[in-house]
N, C-alpha and C positions, 0 to 999 in steps of 0.2 A: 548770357550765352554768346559763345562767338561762331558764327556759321562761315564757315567756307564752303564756296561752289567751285566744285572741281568739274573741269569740262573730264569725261568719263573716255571722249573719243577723240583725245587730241595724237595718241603719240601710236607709233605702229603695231604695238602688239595692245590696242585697246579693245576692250574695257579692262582685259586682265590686270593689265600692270598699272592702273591706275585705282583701281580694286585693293589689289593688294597693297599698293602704296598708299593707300589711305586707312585701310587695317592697320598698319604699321605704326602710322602719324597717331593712331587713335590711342593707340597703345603708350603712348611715349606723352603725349598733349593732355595736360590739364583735362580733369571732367566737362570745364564748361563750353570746353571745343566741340562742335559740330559737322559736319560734313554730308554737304550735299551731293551727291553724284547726279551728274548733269547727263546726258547723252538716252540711247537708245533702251528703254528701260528691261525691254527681254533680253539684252545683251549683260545688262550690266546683272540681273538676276539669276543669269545663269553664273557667272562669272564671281558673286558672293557665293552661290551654294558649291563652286569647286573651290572655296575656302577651307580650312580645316572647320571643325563643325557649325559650318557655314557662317561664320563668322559673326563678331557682335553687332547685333543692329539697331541696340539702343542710341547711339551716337550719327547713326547714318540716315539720310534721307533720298530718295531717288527720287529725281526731277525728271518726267520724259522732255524728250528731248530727238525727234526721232530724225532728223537731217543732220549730214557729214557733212563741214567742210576742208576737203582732202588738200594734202600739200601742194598740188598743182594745179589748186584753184584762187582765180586771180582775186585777191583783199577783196576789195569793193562789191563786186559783181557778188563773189559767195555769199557775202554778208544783206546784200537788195534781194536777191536771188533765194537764199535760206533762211528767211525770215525765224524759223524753227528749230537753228541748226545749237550744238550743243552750246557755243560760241555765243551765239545772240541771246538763247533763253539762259546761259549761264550771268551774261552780266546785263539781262533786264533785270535778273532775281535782287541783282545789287543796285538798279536804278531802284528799284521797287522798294530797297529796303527792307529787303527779305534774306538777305546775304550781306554779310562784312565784305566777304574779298572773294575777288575770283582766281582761278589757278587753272594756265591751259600750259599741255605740251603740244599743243595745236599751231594751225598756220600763224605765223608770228604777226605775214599782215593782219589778217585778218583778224585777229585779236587788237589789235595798234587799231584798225581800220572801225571797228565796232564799240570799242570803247571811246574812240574821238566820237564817232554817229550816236550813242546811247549815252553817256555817260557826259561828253562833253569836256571841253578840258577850262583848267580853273582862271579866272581871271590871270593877265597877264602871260600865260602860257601859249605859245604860239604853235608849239609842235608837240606830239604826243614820244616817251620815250620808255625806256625798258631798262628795268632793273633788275638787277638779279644780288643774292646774296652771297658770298662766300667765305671762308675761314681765313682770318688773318691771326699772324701769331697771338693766343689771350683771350679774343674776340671776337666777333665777326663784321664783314666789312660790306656796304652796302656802295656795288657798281650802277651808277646810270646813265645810260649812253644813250644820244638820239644824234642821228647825221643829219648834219645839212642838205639841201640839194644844189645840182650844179649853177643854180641862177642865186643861191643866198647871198643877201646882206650881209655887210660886217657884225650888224647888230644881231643876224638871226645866227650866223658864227659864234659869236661869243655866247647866244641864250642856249646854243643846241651843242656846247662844247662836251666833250667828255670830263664828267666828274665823280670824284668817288668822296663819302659820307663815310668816314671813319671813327671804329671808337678803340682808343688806345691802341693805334697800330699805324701802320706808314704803308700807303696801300699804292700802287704801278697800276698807272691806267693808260693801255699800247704803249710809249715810251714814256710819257709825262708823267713824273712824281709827284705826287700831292703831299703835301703834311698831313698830319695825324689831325684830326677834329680835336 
């Protein structure tokens, strides 16, 4: 079985569209996908049953999770501060080994910020960075970008450069071309 924890309260019209977005996912995803919804459990309960016949719940699990961390709250602080927020119980479930993977439309730091605090990053890794997938002609192409900061090393330049993970395709990452993996 493969679980994903989806933070339930990350994007602005949540839990709805995150709800539905995982209806959808379930729909289309192999039987052994699962999906945990993370966040404020009366929210997200209400929000299965304005599904069409309240949707299938054999594949879904809801994780309370009853703290927000809102988009104008600062990485760090939310994350010390909302010990309980959907963010932090989304990817303890995955320290824990209770979850594959986590998935937020939530504060960016604060995800970046909680997964370096819980998760930790892998040997050799200096900075935590963010990936996202998208369509290249064929295939699809895997972006992953982390910035440096204003006092970096050439060395931490070259570890935190922008790169893309290609498969059969020639992928633009801001103006640098990469080759095809």
């Amino acid at each position: 079985m493969i679980r994903i924890a989806l933070d339930a309260m990350g994007s602005d019209n949540a839990p709805q569209a995150e709800v539905e977005g995982a209806a959808q996912a379930l729909k289309e995803l192999p039987a052994e996908f699962q999906i945990q919804l993370v966040g404020r459990k009366a929210d997200i309960e209400a929000a299965l049953a304005r599904l069409p016949g309240g949707g299938d719940r054999t594949r879904i699990d809801i994780v309370d999770a009853p703290e927000v961390v809102g988009m104008g709250d600062k990485p760090l602080a939310a994350i010390r501060g909302k010990p309980r927020s959907s963010i932090a119980v989304g990817l303890g479930l995955q320290k824990k080994g209770k979850s594959d993977a986590f998935i937020s439309a939530g504060n960016t730091g604060a995800v970046l910020a909680a997964a370096t605090l819980l998760l930790r990053l892998h040997p050799g890794v200096q900075r935590a960075a963010i990936g996202a997938l998208f369509p290249a002609r064929g295939s699809r192409c895997s972006l992953s970008m982390a910035a440096p900061t204003w006092t970096a090393t050439p060395a931490s330049w070259w570890a935190s450069r922008t790169s893309a993970l290609c498969t059969r395709a020639t992928c633009w990452a801001a103006i640098i071309r990469l080759s095809a993996c």
